[in-house]
N, CA, C, O and CB atoms as a CASP TS submission, in Angstrom:
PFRMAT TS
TARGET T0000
AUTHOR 0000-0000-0000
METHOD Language model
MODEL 1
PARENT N/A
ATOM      1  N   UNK     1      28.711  23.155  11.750  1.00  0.00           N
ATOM      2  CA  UNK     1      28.429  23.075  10.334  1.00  0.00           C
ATOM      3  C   UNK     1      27.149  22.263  10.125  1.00  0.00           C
ATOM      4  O   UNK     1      26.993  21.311  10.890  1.00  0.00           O
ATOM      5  CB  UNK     1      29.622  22.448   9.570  1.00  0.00           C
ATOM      6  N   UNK     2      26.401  22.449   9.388  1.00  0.00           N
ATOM      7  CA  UNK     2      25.300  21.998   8.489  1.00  0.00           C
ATOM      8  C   UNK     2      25.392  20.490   7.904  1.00  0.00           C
ATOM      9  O   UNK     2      26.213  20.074   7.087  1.00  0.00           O
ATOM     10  CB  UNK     2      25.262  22.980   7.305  1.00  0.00           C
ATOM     11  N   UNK     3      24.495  19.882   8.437  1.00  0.00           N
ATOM     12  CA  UNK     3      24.485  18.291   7.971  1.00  0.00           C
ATOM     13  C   UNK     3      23.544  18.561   6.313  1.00  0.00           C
ATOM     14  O   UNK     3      22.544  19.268   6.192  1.00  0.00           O
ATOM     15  CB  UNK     3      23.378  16.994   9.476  1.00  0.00           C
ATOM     16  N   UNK     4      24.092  17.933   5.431  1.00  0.00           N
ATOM     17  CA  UNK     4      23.092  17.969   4.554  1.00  0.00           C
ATOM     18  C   UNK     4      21.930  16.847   4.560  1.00  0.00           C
ATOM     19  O   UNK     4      22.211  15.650   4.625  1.00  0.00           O
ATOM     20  CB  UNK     4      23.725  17.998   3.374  1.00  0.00           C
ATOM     21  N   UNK     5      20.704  17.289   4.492  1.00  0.00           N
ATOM     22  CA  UNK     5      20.023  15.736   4.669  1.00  0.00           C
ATOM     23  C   UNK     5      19.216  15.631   3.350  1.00  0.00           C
ATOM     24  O   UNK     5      19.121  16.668   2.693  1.00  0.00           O
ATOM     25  CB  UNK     5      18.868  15.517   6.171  1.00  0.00           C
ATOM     26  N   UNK     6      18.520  14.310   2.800  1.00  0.00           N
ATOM     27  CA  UNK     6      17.957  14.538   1.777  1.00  0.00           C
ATOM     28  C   UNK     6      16.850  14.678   1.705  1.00  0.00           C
ATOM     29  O   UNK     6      16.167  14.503   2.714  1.00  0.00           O
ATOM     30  CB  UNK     6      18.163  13.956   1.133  1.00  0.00           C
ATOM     31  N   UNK     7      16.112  15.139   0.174  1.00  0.00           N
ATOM     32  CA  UNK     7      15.120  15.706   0.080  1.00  0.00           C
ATOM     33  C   UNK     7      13.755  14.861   0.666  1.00  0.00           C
ATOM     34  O   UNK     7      13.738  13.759   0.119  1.00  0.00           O
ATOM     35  CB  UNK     7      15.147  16.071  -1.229  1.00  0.00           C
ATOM     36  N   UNK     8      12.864  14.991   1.394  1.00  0.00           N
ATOM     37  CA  UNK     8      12.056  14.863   1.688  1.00  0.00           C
ATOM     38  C   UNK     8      10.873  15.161   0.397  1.00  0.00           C
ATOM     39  O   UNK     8      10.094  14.216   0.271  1.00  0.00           O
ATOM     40  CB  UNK     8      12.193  15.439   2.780  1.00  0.00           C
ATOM     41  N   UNK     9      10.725  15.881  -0.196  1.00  0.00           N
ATOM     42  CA  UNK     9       9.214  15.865  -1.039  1.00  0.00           C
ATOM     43  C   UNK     9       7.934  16.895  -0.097  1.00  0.00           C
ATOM     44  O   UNK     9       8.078  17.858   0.655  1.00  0.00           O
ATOM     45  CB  UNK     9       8.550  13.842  -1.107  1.00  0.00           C
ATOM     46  N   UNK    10       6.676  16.131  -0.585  1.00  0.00           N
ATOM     47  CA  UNK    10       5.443  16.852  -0.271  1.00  0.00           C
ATOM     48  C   UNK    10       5.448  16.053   1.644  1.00  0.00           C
ATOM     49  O   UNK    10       4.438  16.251   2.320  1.00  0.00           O
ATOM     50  CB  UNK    10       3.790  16.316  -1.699  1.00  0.00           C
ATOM     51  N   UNK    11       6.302  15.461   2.091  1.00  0.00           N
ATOM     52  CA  UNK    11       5.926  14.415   3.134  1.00  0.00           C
ATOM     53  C   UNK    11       6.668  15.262   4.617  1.00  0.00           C
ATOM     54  O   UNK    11       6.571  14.980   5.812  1.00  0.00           O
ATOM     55  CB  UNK    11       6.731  12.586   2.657  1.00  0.00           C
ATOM     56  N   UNK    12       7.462  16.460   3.860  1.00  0.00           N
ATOM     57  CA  UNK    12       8.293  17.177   4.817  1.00  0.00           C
ATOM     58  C   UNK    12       7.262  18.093   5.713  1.00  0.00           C
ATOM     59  O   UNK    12       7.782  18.639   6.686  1.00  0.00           O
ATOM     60  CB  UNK    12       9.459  18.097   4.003  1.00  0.00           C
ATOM     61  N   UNK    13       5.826  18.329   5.490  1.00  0.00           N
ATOM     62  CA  UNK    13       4.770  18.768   6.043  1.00  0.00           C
ATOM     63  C   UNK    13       4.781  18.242   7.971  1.00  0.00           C
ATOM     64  O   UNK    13       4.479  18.763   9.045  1.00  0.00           O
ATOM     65  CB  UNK    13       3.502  18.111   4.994  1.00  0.00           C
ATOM     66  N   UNK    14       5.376  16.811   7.430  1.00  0.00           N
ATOM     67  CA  UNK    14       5.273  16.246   9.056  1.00  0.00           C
ATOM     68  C   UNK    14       6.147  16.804   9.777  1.00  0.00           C
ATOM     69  O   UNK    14       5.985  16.829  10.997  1.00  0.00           O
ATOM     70  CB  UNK    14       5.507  14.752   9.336  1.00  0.00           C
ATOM     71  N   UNK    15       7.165  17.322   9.237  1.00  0.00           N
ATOM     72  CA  UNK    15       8.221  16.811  10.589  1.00  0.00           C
ATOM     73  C   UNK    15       9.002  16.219  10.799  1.00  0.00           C
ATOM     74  O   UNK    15       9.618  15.815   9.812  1.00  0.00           O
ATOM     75  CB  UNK    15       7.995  16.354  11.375  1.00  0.00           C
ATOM     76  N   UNK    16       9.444  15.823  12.021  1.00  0.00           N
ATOM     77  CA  UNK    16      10.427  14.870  12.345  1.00  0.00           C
ATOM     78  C   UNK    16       9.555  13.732  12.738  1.00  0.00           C
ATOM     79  O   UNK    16       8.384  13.950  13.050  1.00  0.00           O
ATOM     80  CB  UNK    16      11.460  15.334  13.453  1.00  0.00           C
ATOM     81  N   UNK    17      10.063  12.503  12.742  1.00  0.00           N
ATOM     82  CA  UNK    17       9.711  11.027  13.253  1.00  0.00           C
ATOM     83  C   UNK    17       8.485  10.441  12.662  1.00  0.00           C
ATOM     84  O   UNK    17       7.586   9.776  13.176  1.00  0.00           O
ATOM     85  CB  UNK    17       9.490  10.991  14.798  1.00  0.00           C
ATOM     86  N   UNK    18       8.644  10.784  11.660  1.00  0.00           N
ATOM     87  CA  UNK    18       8.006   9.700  10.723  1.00  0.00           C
ATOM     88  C   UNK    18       8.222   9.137   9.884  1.00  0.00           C
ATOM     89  O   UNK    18       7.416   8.808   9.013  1.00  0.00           O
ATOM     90  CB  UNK    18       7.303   9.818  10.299  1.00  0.00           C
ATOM     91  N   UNK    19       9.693   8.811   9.945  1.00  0.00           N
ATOM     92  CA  UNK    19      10.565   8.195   8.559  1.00  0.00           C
ATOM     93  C   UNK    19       9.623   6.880   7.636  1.00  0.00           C
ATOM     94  O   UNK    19       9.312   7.051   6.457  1.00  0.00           O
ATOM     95  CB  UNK    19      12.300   7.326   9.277  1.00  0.00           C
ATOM     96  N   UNK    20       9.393   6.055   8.138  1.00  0.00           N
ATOM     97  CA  UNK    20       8.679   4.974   7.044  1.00  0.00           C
ATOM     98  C   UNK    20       7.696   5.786   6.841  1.00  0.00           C
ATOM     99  O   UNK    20       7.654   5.971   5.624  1.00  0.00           O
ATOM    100  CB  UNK    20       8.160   3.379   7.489  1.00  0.00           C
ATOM    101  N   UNK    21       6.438   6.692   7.637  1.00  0.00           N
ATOM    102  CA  UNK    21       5.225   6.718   6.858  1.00  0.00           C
ATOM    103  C   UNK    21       5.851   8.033   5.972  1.00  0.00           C
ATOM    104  O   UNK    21       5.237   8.360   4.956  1.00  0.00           O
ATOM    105  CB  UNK    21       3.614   6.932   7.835  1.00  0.00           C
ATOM    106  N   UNK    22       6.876   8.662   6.300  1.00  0.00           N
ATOM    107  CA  UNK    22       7.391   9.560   4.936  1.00  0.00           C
ATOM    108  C   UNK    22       7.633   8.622   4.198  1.00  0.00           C
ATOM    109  O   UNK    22       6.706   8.439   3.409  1.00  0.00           O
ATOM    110  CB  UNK    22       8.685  10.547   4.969  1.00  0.00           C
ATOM    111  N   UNK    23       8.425   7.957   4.086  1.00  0.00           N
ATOM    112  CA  UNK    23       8.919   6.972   2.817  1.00  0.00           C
ATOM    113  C   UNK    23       7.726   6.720   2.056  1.00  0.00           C
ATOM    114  O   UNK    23       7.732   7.279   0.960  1.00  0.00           O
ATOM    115  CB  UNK    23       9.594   5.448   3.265  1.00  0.00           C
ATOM    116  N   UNK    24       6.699   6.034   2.324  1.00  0.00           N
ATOM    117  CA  UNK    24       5.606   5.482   1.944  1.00  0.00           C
ATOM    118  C   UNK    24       4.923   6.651   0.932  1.00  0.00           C
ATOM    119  O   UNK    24       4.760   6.817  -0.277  1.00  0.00           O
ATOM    120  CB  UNK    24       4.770   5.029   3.239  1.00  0.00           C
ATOM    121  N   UNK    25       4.652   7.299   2.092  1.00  0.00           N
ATOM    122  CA  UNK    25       3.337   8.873   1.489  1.00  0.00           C
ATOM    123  C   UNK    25       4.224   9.308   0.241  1.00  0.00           C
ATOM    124  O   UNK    25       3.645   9.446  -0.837  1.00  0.00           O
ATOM    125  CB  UNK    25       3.102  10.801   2.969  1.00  0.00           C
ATOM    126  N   UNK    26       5.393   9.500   0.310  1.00  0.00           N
ATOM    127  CA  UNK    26       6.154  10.108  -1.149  1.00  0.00           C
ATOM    128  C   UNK    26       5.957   9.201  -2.168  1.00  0.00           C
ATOM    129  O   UNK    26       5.816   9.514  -3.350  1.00  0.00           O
ATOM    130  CB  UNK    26       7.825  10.324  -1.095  1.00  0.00           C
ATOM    131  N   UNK    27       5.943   7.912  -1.660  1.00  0.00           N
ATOM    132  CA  UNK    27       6.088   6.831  -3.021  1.00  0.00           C
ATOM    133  C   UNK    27       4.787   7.308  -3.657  1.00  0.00           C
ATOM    134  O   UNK    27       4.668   7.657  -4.831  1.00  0.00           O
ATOM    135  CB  UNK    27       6.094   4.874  -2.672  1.00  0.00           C
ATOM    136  N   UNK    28       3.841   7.279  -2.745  1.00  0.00           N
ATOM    137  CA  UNK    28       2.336   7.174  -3.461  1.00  0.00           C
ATOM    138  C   UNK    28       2.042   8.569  -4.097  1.00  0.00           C
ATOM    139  O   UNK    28       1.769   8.755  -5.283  1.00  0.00           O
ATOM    140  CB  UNK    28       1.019   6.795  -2.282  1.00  0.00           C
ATOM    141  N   UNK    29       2.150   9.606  -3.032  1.00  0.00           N
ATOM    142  CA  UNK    29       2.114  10.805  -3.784  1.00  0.00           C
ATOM    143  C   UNK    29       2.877  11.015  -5.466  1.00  0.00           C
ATOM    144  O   UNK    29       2.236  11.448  -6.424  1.00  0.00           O
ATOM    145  CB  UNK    29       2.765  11.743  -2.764  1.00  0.00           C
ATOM    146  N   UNK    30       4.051  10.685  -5.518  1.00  0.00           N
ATOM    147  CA  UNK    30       4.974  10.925  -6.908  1.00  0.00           C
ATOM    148  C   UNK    30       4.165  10.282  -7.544  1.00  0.00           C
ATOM    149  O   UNK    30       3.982  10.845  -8.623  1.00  0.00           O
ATOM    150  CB  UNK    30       6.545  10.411  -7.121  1.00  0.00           C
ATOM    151  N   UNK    31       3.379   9.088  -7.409  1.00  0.00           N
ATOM    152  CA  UNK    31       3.034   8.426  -8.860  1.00  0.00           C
ATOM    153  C   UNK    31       1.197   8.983  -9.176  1.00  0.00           C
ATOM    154  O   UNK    31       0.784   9.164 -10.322  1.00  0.00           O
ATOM    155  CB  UNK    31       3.238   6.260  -8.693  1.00  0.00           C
ATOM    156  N   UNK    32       0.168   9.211  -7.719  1.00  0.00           N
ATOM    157  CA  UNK    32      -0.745  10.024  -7.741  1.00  0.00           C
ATOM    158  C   UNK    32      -0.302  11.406  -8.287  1.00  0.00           C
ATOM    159  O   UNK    32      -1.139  11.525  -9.181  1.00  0.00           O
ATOM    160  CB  UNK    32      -1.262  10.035  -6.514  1.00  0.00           C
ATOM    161  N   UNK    33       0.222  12.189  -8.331  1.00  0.00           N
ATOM    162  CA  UNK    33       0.278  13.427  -9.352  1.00  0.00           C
ATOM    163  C   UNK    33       0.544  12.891 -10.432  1.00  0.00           C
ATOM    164  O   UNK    33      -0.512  12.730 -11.044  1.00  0.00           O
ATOM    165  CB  UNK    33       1.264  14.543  -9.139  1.00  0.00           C
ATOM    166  N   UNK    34       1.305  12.567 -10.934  1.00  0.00           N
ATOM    167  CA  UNK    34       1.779  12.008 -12.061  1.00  0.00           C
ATOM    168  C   UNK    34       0.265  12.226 -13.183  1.00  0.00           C
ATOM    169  O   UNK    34      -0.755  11.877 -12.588  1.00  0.00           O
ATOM    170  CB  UNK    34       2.358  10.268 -11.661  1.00  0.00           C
ATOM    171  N   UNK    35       0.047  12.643 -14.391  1.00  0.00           N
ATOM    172  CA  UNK    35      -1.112  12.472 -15.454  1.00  0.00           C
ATOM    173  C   UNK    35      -1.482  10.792 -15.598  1.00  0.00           C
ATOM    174  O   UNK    35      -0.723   9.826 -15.678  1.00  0.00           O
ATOM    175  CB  UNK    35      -0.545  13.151 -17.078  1.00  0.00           C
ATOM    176  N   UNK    36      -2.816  10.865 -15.595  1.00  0.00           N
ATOM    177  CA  UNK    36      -3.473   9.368 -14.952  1.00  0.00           C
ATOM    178  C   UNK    36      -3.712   9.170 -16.636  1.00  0.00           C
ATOM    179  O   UNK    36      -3.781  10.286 -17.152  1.00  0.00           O
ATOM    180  CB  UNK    36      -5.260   9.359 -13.543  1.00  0.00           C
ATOM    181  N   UNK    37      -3.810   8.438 -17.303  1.00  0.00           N
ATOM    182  CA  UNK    37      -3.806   8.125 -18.596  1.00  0.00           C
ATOM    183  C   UNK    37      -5.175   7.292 -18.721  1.00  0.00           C
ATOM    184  O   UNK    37      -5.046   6.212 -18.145  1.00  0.00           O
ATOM    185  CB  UNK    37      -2.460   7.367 -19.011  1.00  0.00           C
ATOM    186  N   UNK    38      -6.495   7.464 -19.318  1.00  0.00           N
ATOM    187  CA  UNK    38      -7.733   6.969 -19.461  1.00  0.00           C
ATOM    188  C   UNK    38      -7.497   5.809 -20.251  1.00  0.00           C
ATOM    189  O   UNK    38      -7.088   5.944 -21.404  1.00  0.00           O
ATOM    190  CB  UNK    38      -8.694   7.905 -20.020  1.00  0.00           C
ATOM    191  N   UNK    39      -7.771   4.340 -19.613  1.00  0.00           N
ATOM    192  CA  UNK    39      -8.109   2.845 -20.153  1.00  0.00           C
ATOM    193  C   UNK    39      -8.755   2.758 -21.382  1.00  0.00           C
ATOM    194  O   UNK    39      -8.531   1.875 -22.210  1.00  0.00           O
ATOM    195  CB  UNK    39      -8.995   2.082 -19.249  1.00  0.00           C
ATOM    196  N   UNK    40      -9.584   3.700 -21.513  1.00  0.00           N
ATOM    197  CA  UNK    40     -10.079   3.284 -22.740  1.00  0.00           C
ATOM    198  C   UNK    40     -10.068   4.003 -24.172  1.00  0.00           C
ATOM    199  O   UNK    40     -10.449   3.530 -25.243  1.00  0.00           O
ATOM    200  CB  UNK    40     -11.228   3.079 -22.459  1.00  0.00           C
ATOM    201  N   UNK    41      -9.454   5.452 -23.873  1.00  0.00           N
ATOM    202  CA  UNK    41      -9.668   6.417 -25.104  1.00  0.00           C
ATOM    203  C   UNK    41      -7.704   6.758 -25.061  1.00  0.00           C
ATOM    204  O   UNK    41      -7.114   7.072 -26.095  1.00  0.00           O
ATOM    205  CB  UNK    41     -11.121   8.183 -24.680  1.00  0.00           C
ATOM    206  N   UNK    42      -7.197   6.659 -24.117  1.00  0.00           N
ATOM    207  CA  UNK    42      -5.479   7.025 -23.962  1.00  0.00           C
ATOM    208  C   UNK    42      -6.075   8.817 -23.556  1.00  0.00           C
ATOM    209  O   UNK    42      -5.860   9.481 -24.570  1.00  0.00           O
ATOM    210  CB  UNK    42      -4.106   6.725 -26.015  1.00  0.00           C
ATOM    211  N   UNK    43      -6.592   9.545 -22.654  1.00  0.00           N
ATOM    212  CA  UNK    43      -7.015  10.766 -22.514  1.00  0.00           C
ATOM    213  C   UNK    43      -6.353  10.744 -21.404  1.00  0.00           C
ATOM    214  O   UNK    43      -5.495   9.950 -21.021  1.00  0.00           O
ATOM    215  CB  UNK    43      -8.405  11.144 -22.570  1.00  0.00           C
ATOM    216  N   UNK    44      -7.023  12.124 -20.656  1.00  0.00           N
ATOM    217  CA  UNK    44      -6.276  12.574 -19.391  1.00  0.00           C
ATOM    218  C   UNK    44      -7.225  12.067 -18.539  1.00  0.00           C
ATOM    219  O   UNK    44      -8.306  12.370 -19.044  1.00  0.00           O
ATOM    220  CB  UNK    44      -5.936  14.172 -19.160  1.00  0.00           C
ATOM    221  N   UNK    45      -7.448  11.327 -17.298  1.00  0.00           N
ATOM    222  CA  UNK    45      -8.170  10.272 -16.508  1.00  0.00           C
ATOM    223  C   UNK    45      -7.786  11.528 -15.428  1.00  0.00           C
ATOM    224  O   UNK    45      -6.656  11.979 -15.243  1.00  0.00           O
ATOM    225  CB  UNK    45      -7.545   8.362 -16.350  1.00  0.00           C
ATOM    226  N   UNK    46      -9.153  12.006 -14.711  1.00  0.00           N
ATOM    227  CA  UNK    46      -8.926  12.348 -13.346  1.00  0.00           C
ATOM    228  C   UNK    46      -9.989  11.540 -12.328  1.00  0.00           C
ATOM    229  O   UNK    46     -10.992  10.839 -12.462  1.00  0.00           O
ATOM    230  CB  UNK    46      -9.068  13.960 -13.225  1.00  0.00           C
ATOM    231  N   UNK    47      -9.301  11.975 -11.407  1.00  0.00           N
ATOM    232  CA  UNK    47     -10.118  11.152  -9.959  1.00  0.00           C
ATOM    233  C   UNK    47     -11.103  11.834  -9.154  1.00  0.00           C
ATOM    234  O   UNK    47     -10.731  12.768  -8.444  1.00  0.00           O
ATOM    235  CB  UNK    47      -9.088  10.763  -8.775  1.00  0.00           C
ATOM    236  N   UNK    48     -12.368  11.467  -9.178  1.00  0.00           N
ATOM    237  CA  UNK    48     -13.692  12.134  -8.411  1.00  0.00           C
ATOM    238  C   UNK    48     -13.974  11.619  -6.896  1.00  0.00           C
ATOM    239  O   UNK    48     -14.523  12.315  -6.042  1.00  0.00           O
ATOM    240  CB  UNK    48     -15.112  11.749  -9.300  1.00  0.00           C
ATOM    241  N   UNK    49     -13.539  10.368  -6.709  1.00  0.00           N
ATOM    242  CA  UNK    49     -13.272   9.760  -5.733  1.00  0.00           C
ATOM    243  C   UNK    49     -12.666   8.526  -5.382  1.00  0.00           C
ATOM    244  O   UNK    49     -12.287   7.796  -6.298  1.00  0.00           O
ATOM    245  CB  UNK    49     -14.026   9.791  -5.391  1.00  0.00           C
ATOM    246  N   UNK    50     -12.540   8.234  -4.394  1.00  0.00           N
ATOM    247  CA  UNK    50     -11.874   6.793  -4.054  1.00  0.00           C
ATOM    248  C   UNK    50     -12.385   5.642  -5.105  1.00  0.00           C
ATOM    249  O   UNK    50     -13.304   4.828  -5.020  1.00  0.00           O
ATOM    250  CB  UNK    50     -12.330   6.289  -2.418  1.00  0.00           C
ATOM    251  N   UNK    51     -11.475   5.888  -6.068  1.00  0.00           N
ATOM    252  CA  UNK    51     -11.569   4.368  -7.146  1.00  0.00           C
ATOM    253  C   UNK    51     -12.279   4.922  -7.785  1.00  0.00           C
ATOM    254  O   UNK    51     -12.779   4.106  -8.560  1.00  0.00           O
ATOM    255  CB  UNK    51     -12.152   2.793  -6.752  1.00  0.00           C
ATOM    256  N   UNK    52     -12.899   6.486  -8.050  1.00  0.00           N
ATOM    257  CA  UNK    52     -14.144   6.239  -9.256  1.00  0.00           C
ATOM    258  C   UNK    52     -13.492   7.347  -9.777  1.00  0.00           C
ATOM    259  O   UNK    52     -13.406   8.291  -8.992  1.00  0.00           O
ATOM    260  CB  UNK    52     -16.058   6.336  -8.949  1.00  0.00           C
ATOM    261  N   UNK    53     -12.713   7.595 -11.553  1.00  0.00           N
ATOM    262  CA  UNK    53     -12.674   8.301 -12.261  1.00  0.00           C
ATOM    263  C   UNK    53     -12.890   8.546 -13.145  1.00  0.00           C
ATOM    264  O   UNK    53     -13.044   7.562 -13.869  1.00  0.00           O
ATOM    265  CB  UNK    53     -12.272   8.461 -12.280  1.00  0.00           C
ATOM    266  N   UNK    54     -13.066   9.798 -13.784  1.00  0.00           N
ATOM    267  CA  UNK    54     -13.617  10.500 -15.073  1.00  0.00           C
ATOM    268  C   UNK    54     -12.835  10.850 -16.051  1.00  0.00           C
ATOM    269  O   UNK    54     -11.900  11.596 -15.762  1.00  0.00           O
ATOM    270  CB  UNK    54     -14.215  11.610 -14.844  1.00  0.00           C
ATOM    271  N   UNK    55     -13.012  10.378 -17.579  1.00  0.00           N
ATOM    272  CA  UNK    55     -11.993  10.685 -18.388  1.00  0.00           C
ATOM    273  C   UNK    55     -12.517  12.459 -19.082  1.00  0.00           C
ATOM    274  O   UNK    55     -13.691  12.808 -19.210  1.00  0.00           O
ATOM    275  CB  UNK    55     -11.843   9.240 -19.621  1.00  0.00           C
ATOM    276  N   UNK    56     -11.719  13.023 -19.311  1.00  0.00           N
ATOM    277  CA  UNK    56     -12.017  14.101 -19.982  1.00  0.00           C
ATOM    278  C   UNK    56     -12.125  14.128 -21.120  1.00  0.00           C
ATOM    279  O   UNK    56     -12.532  15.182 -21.609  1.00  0.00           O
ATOM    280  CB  UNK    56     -11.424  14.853 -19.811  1.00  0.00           C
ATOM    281  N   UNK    57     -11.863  13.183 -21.863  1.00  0.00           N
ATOM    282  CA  UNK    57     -11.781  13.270 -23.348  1.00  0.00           C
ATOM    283  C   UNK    57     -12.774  12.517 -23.646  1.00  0.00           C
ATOM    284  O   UNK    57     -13.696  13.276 -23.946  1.00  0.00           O
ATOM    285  CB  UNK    57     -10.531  12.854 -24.045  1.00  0.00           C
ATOM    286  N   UNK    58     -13.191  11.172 -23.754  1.00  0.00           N
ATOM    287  CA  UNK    58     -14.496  10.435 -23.784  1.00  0.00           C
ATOM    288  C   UNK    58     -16.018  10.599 -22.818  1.00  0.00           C
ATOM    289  O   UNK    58     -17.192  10.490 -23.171  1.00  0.00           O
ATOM    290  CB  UNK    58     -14.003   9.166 -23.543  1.00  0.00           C
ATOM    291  N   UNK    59     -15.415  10.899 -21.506  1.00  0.00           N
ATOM    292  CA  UNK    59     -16.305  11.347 -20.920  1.00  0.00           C
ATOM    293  C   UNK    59     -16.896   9.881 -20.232  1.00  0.00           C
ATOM    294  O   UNK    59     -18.041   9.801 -19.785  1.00  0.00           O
ATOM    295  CB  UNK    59     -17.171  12.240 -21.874  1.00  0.00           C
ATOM    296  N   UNK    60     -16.024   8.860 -20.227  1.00  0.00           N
ATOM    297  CA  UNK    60     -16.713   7.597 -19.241  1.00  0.00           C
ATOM    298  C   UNK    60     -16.151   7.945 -17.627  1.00  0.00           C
ATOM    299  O   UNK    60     -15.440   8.834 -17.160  1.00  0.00           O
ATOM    300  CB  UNK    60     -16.019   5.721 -19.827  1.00  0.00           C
ATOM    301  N   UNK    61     -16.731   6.981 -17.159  1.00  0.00           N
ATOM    302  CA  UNK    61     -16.693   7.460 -16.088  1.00  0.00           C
ATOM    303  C   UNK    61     -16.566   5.934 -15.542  1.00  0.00           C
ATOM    304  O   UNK    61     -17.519   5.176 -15.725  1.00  0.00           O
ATOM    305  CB  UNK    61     -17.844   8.490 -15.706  1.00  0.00           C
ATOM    306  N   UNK    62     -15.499   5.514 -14.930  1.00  0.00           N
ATOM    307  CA  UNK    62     -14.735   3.998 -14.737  1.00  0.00           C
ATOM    308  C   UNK    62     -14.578   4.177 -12.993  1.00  0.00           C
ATOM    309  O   UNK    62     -14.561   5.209 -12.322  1.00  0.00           O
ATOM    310  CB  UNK    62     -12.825   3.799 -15.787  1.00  0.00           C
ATOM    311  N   UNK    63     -14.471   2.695 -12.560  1.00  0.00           N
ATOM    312  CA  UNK    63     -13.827   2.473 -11.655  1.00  0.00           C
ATOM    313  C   UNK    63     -12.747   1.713 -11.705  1.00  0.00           C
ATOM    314  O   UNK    63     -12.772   0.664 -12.348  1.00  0.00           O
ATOM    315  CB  UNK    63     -14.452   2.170 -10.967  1.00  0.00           C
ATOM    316  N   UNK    64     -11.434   2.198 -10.916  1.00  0.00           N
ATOM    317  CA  UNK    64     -10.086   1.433 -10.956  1.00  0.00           C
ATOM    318  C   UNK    64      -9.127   1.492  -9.986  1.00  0.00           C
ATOM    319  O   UNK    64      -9.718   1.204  -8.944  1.00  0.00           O
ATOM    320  CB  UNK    64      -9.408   1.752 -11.977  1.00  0.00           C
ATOM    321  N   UNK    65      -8.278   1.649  -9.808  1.00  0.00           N
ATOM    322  CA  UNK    65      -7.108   1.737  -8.321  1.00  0.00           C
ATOM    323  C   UNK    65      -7.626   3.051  -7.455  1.00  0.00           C
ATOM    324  O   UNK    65      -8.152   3.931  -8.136  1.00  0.00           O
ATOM    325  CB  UNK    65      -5.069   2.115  -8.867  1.00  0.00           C
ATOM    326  N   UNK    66      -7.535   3.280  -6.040  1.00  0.00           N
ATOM    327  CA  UNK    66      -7.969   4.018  -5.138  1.00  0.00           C
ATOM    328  C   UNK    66      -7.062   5.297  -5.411  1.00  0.00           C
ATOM    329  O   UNK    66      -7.577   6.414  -5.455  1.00  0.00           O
ATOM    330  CB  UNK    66      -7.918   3.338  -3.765  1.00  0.00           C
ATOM    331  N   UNK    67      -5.456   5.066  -5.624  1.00  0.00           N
ATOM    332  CA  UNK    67      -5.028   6.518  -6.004  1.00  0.00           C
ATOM    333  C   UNK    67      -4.609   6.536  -7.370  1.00  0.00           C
ATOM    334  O   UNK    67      -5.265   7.280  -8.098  1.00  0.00           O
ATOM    335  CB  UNK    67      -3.859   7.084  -5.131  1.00  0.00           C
ATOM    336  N   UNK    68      -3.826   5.998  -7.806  1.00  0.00           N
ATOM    337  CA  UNK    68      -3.723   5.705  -9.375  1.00  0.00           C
ATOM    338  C   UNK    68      -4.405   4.958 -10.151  1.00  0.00           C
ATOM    339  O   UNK    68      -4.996   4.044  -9.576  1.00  0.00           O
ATOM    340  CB  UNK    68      -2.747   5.272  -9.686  1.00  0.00           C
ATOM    341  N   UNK    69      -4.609   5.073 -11.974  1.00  0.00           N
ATOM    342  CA  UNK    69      -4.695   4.024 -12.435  1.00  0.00           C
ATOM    343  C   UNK    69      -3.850   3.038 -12.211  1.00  0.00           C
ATOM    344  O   UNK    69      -2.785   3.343 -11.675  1.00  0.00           O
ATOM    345  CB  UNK    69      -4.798   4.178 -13.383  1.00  0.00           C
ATOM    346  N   UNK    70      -4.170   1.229 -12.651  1.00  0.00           N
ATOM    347  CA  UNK    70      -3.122   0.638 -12.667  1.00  0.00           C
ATOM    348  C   UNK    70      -2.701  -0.006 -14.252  1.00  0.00           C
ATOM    349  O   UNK    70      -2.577  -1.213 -14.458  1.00  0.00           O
ATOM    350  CB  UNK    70      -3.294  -0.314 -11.570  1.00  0.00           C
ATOM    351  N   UNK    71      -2.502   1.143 -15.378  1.00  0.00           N
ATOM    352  CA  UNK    71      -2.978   0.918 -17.089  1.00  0.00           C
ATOM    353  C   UNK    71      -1.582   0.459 -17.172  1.00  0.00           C
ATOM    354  O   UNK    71      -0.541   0.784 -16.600  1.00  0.00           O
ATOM    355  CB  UNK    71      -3.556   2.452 -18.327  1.00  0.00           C
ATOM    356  N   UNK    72      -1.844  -0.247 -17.909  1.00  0.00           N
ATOM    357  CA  UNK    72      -0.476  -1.261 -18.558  1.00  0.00           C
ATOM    358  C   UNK    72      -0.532  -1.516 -19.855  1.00  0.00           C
ATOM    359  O   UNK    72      -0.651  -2.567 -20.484  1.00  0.00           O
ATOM    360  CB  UNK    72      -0.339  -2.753 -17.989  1.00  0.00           C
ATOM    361  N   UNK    73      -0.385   0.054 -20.296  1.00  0.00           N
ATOM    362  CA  UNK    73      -0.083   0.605 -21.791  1.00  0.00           C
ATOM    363  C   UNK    73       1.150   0.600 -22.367  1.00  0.00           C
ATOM    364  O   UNK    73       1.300   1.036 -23.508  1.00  0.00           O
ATOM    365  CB  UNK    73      -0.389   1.894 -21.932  1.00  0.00           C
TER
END
């Protein structure tokens, strides 16, 4: 019979034997997709690169956390 095991996420790509860096990569991944919310206008904030993103609605262009904002709205 069939063990049920639990869901893995986007981190099931690996495989077997990588339990902590799965643990980890899911935490970060779930909150990186997540809609990034722009600091200064409340818009949709996307990411151009490591720490440097672009709001779509104002159109600034900020630096802030490497995968997420860290807005404390």
């Amino acid at each position: 019979m069939a063990v049920k095991r639990k869901k893995i996420g986007a981190a099931g790509r690996f495989g077997a034997g990588y339990g902590k860096v799965k643990e980890r990569l899911v935490a970060v991944e779930s909150i990186q997709r997540k809609k990034q919310v722009c600091i200064f206008c409340g818009g949709r904030a996307k990411r151009e690169a490591k720490g440097i993103w672009n709001c779509l609605k104002c159109g600034k262009r900020f630096a802030a956390g490497t995968f997420y904002l860290n807005a404390k709205s």
